[in-house]
Every structure is written in C-alpha cells, then in structure tokens.
py3Dmol code that shows the C-alpha trace and the ligand (Angstrom):
import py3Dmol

protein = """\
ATOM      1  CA  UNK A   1      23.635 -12.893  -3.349  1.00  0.00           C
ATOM      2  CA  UNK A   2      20.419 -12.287  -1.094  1.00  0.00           C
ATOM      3  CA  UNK A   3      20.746 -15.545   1.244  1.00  0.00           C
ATOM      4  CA  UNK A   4      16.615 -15.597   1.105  1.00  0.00           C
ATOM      5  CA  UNK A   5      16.707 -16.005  -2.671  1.00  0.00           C
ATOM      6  CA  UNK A   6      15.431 -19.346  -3.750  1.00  0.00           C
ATOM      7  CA  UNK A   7      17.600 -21.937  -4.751  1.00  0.00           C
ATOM      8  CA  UNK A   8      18.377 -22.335  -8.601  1.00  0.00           C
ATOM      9  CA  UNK A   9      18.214 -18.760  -9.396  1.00  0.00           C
ATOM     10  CA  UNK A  10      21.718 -17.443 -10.318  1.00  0.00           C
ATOM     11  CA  UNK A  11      22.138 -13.236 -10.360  1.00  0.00           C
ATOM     12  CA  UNK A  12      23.440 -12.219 -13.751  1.00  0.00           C
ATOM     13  CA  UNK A  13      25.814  -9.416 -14.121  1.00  0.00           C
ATOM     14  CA  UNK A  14      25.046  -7.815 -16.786  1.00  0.00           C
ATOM     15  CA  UNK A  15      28.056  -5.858 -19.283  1.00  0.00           C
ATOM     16  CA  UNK A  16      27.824  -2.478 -17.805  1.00  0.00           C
ATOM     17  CA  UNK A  17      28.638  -1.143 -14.718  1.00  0.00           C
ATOM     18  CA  UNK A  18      26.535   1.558 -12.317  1.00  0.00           C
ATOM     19  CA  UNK A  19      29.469   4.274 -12.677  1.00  0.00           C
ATOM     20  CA  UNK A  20      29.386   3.632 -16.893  1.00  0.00           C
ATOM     21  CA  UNK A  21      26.258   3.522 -16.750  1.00  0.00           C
ATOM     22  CA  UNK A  22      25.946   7.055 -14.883  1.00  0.00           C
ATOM     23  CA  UNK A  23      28.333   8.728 -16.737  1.00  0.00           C
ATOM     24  CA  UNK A  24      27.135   7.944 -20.058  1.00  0.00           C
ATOM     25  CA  UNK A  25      23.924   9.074 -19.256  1.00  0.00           C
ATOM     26  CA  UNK A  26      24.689  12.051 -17.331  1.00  0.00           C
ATOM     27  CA  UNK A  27      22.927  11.015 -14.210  1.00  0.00           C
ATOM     28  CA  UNK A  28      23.514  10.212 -10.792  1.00  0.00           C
ATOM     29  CA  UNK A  29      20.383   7.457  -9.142  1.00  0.00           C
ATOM     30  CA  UNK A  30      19.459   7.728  -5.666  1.00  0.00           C
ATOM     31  CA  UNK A  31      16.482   7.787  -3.529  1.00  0.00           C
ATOM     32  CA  UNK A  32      14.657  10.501  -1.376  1.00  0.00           C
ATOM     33  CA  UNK A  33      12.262   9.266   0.886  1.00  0.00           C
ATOM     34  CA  UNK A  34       9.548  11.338   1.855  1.00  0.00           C
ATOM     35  CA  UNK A  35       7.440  10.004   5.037  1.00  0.00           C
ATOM     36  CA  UNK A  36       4.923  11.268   7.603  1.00  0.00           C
ATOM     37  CA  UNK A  37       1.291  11.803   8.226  1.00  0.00           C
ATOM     38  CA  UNK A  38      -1.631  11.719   5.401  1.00  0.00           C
ATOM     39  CA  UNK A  39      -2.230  15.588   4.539  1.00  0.00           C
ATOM     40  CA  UNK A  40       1.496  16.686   5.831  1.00  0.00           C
ATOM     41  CA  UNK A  41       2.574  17.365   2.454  1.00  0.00           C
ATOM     42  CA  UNK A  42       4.731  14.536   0.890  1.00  0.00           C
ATOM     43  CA  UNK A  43       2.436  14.314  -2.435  1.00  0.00           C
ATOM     44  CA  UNK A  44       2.888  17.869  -2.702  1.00  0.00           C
ATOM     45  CA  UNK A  45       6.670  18.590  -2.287  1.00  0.00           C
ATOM     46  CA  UNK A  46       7.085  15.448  -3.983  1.00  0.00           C
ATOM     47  CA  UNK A  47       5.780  16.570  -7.388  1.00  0.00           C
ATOM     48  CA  UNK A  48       6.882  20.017  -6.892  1.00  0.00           C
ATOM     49  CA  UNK A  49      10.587  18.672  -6.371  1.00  0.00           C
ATOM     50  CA  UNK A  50       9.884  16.283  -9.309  1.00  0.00           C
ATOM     51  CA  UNK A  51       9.150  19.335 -11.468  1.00  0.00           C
ATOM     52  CA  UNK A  52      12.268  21.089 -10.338  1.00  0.00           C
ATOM     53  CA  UNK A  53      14.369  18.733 -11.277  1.00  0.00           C
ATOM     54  CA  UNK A  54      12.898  17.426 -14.271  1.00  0.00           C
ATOM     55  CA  UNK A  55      13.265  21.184 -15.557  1.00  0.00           C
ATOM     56  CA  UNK A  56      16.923  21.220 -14.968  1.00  0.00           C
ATOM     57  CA  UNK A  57      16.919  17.999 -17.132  1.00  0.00           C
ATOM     58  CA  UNK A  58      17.646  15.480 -13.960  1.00  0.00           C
ATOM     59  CA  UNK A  59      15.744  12.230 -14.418  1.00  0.00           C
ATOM     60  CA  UNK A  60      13.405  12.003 -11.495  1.00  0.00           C
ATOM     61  CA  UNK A  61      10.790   9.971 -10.629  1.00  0.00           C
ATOM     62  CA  UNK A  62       8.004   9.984  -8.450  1.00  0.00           C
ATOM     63  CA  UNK A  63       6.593   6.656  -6.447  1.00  0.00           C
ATOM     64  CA  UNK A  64       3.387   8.077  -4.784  1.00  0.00           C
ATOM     65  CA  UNK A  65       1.209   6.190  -1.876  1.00  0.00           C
ATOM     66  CA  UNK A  66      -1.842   6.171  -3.982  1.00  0.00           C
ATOM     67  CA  UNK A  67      -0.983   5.156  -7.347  1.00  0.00           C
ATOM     68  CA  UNK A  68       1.735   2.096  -6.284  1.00  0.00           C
ATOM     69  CA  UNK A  69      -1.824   0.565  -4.317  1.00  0.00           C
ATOM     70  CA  UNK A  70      -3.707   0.930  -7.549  1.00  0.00           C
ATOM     71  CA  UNK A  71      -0.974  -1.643  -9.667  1.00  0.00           C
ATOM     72  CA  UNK A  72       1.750  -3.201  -8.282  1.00  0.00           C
ATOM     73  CA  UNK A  73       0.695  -3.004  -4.961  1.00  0.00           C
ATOM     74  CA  UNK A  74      -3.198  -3.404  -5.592  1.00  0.00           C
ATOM     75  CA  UNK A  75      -3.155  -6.796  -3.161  1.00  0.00           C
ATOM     76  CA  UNK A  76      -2.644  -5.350  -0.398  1.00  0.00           C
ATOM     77  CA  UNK A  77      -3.786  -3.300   2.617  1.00  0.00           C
ATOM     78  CA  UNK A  78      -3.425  -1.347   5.847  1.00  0.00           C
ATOM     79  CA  UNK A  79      -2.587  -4.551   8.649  1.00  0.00           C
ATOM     80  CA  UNK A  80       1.234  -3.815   9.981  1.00  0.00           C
ATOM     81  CA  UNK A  81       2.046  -7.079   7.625  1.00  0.00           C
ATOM     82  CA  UNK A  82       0.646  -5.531   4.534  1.00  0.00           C
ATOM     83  CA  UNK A  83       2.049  -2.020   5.024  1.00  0.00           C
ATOM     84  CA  UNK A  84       5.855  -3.414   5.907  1.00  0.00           C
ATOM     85  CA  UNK A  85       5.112  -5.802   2.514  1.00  0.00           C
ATOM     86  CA  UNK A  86       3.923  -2.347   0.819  1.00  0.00           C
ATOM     87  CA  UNK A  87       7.028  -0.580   2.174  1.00  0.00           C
ATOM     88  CA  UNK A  88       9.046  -3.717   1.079  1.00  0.00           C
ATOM     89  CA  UNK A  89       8.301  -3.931  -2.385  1.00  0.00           C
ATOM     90  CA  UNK A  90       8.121  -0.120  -2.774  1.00  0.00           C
ATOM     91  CA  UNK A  91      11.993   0.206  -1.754  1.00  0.00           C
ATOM     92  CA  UNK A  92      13.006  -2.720  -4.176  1.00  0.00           C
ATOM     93  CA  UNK A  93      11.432  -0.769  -7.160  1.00  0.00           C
ATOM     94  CA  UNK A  94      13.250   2.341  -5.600  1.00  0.00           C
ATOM     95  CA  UNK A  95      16.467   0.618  -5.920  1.00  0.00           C
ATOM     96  CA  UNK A  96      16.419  -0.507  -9.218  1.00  0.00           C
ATOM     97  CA  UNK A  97      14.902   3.053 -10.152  1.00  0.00           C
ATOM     98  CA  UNK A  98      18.124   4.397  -8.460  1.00  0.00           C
ATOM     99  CA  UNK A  99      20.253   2.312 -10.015  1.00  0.00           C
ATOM    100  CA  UNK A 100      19.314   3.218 -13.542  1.00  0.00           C
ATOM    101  CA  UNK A 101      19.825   6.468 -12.556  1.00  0.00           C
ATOM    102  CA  UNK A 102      17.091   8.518 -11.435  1.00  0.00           C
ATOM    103  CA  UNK A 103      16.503  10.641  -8.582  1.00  0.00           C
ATOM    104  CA  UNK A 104      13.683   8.283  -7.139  1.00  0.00           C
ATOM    105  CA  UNK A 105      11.191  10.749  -4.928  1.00  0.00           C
ATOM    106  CA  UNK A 106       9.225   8.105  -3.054  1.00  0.00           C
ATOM    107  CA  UNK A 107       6.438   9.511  -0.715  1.00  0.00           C
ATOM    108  CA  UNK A 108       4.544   7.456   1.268  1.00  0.00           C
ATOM    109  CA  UNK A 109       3.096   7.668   5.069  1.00  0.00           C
ATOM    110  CA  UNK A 110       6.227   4.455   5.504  1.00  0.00           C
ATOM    111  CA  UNK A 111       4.622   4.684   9.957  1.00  0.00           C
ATOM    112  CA  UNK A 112       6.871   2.065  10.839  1.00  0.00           C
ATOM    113  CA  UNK A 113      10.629   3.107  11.547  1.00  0.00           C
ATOM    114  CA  UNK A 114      11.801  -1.165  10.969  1.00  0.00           C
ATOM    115  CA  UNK A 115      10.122  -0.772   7.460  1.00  0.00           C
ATOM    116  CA  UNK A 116      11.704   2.251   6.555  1.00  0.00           C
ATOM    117  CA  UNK A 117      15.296   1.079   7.753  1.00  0.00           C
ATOM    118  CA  UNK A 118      14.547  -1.720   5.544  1.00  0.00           C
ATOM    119  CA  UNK A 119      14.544   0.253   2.796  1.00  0.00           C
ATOM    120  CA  UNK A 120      17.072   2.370   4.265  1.00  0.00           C
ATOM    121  CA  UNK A 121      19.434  -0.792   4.468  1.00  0.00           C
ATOM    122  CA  UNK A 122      18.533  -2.148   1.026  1.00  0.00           C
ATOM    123  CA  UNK A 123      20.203   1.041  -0.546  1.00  0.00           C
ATOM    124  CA  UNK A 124      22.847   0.960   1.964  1.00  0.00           C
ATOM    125  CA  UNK A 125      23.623  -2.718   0.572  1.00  0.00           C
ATOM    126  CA  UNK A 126      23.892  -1.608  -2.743  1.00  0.00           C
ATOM    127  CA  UNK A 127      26.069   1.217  -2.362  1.00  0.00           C
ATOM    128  CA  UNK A 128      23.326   3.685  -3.416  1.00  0.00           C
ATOM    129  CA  UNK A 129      22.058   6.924  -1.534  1.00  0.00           C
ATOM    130  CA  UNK A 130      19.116   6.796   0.809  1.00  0.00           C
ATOM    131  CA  UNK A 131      17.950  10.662   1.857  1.00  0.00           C
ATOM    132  CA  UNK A 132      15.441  10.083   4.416  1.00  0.00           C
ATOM    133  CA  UNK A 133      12.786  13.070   4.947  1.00  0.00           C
ATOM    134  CA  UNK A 134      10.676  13.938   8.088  1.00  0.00           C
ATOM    135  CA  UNK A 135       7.511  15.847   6.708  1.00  0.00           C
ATOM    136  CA  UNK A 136       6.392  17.373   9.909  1.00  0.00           C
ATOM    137  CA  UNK A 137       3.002  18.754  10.322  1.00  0.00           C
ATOM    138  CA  UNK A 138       1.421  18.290  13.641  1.00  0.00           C
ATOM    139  CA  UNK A 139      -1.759  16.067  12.919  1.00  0.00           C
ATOM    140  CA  UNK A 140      -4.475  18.901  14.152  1.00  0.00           C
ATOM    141  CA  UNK A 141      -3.434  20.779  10.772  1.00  0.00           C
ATOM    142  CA  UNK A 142      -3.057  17.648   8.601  1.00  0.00           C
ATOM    143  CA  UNK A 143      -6.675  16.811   9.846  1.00  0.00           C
ATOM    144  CA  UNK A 144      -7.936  20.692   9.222  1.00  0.00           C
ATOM    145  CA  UNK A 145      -6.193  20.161   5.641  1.00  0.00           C
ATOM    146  CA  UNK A 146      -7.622  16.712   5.301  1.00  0.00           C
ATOM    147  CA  UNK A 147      -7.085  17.217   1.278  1.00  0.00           C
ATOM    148  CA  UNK A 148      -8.415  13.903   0.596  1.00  0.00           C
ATOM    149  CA  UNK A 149     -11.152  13.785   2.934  1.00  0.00           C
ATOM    150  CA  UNK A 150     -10.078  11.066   4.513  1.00  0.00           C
ATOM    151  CA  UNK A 151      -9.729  12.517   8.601  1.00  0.00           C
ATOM    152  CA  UNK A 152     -13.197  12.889   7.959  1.00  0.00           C
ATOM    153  CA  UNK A 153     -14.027   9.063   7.292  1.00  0.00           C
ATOM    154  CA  UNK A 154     -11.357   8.264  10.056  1.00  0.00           C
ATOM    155  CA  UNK A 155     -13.803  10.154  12.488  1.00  0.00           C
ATOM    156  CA  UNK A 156     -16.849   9.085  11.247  1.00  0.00           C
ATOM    157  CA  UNK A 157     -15.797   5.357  11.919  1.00  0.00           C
ATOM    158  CA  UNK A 158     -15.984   4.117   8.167  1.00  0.00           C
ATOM    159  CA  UNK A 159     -12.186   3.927   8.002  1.00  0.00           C
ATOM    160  CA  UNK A 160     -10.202   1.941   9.985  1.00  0.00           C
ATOM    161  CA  UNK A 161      -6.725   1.751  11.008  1.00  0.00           C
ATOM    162  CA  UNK A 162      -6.019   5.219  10.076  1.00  0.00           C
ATOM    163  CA  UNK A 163      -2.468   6.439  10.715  1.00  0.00           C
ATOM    164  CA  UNK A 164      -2.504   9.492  13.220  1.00  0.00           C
ATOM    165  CA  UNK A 165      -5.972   8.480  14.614  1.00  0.00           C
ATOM    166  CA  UNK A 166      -6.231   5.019  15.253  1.00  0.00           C
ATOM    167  CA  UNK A 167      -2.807   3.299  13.979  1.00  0.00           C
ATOM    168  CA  UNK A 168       0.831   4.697  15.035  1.00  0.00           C
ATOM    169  CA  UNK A 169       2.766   6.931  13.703  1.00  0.00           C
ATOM    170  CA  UNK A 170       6.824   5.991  14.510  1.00  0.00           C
ATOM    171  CA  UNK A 171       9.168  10.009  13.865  1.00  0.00           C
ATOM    172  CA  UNK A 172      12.328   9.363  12.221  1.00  0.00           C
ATOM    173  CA  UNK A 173      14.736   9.421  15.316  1.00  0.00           C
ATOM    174  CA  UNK A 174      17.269  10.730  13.391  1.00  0.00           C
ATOM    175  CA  UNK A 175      16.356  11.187   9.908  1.00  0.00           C
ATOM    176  CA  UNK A 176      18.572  13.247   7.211  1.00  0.00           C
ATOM    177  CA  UNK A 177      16.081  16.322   6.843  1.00  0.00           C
ATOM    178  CA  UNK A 178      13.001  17.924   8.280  1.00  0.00           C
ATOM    179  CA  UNK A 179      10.531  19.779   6.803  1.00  0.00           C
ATOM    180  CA  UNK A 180       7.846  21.701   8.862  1.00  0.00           C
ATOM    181  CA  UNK A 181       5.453  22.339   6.464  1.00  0.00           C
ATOM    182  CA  UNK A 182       3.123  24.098   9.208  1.00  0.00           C
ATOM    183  CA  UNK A 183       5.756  27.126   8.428  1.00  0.00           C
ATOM    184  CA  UNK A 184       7.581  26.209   5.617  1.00  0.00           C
ATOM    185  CA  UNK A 185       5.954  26.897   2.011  1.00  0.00           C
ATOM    186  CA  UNK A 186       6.375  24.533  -0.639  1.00  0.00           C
ATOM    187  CA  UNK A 187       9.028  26.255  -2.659  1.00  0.00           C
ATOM    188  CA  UNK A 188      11.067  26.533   0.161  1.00  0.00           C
ATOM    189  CA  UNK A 189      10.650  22.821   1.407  1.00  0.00           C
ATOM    190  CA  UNK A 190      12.087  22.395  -2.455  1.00  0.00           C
ATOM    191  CA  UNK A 191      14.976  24.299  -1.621  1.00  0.00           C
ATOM    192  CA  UNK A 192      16.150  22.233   1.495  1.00  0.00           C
ATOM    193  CA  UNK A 193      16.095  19.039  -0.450  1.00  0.00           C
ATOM    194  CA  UNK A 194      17.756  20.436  -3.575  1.00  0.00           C
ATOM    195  CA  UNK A 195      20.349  21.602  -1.005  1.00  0.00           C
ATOM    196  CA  UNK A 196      20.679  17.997   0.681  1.00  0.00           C
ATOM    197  CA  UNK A 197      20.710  16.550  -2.986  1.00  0.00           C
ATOM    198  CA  UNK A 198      23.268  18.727  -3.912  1.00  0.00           C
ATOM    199  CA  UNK A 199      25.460  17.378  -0.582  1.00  0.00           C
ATOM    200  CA  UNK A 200      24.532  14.478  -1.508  1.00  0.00           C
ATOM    201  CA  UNK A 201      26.641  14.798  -4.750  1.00  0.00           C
ATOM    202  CA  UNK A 202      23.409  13.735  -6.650  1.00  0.00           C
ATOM    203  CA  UNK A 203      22.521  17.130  -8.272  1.00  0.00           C
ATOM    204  CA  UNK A 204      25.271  19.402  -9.492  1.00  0.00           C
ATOM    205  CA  UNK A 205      26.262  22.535  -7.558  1.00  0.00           C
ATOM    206  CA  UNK A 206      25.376  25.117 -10.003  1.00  0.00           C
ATOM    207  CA  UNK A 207      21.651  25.345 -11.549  1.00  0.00           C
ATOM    208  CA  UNK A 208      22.231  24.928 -15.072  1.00  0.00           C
TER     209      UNK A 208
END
"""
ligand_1 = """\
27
LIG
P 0.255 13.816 1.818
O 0.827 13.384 0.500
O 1.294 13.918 2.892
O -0.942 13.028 2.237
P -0.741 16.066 0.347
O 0.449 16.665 -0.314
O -1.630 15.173 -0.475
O -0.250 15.309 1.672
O -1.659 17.180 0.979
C -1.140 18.267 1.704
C -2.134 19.423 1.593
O -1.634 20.494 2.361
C -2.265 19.912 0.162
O -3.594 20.275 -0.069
C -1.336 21.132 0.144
O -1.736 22.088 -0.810
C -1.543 21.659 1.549
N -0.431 22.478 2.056
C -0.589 23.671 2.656
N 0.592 24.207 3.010
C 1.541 23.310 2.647
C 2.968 23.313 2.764
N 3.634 24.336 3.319
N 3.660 22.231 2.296
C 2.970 21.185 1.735
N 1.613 21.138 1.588
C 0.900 22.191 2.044
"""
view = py3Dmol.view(width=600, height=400)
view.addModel(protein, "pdb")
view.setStyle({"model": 0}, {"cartoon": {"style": "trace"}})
view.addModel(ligand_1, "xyz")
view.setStyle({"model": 1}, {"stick": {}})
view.zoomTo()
view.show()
C-alpha cells in the first residue's frame, strides 16, 4: 500500500486478476509516453498510432496535453508545481488505463525528467510497461510549424513560461525511442513504435 495514502482507507482487491483480466479480453495494457517540445509532433503521431492500432482491433487510448487541462486537469497551470501535479495525475490515469488493458498513448510536453520518472516509476511499481518516447524536432522548426500559434504569443510577450522559449526543456537521457520528426514522416514514426510495441510483447508479431 502507497505509504502516503491517508489513514483509514484500506485497498480492495478486487476478484480478478491483471493476467485474467488480459486474456479474457484479448489485450495486453501498457503505456507509451510521448514527450518533447509544443509543435514537435506528439499530437500527431499520437492519433495516427491510435488509429493504427485501433484498426487492428487493439484497445488504445489517447491522453492528449490539451484536452486533460480542459477536465480533469482544468485547475491547474504552467508553474514547475502545477506541471509535475499535471504530470502526476496524468500518469495515475495512465496506469489504471493500462491496467484495464489498453495501449495508453499519452502525449504531453512532460519538460521535467523527475516528473516523467515519476510516472516512469509508478508503472514500474505496478509491474506494467512504461515506453518512453523522445519526439525530437529542434525548436527553430517547431517554432516555423507553430501549428497552434502559440511561438507566436510566446514572442509577442502575451504568453509566459513557454517551454522552449522561456521555461526548460529537460531530453530524455536515455529514453526507449527517438523520433526525429525533422526527417522522419509520420507513417514512419508509426512504424518505430509499432516495432518497440511489438518488443515490448504488447502488440502481436504478425498484423492481423
Ligand atoms: P505537439 O503535439 O508536439 O505540440 P502537433 O502534433 O500538434 O505537435 O503539431 C506538429 C505539427 O507538425 C503538425 O502540424 C504536423 O502536421 C506537423 N508535422 C510536419 N511534419 C511532421 C512529422 N514528420 N511528424 C509529426 N508532425 C509533423
């Protein structure tokens, strides 16, 4: 039991376990992380990797930047607090996600390397695969994308604390995959991870 868990609360087990859980469902959970600057990609790849598997009949699930700040995470912000808190929560849904089985595809900038070991860990703890993705786009072309217009505000001053121009951005040191999507296309960025995912004994070896 989590030592930081309040007293009086008592963790039920419930009747089924992960592995009978899995098999009768024909599924295998885990979680791909996808992190790195606004405009590298991650959105992108993420749904296209979503699709992919979704069409071979995998249960996958997206958790995008964006639409966790418009519910669960609607509270909070951009200080280091409230992005580690963001980052925090995020990789608790991700578990449970993962443990019911799906292929959670989580995408989110994640700058700070502590937050995303965090998350890293909290699979680790429960047993559960954690792929962690570099998407790697040098920020001069994520800025020239700018697909959300938001380099622009960053430079025009009505933004602040944006990652890449005035808040840090930590590389993975030693993360499980890289993508370079300044030469990679999109399909083939899909390819890589359905490769890792397959090593990863979470999709099967043969498309069906
Ligand atoms: P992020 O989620 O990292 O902020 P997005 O996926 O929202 O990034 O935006 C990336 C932009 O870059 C999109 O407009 C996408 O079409 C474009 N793009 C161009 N080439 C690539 C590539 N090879 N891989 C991923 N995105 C690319």
């Amino acid at each position: 039991m989590d030592a930081r868990a309040p007293a009086n609360l008592t963790w039920h087990e419930g009747r089924v376990t992960r592995e009978e859980r899995w098999r009768a469902l024909g599924c295998r959970g885990g979680t791909v992380w996808l992190t790195g600057l606004s405009g590298s990609g991650k959105s992108t790849i993420a749904a296209a990797l979503e699709a992919e598997l979704v069409r071979r009949g995998i249960s996958a699930y997206r958790l995008d930047g964006d639409n966790i700040r418009h519910g669960l995470n609607r509270d909070l912000g951009f200080s280091a607090a409230d992005r580690a808190e963001n980052i925090r929560r995020i990789a608790e849904v991700a578990r449970l996600l993962a443990e019911a089985g799906c292929i959670v595809i989580a995408s989110f900038i994640s700058p700070y390397r502590t937050d995303r070991e965090a998350a890293r860990r909290l699979h680790a703890e429960a047993g559960l695969t954690f792929i962690e993705v570099f998407i790697d786009a040098p920020t001069a072309l994520c800025e020239q994308r700018d697909p959300k217009g938001l380099y622009r505000k960053a430079r025009a001053g009505e933004l602040a604390a944006f990652t890449g121009i005035d808040a840090p951005y930590e590389p993975p040191i030693n993360p499980d995959l890289v993508l370079r999507t300044a030469e990679l296309p999109v399909e083939a960025s899909v390819e890589r991870l359905l490769d890792r995912l397959r090593k990863a004994g979470l999709v099967q070896a043969a498309a069906p």
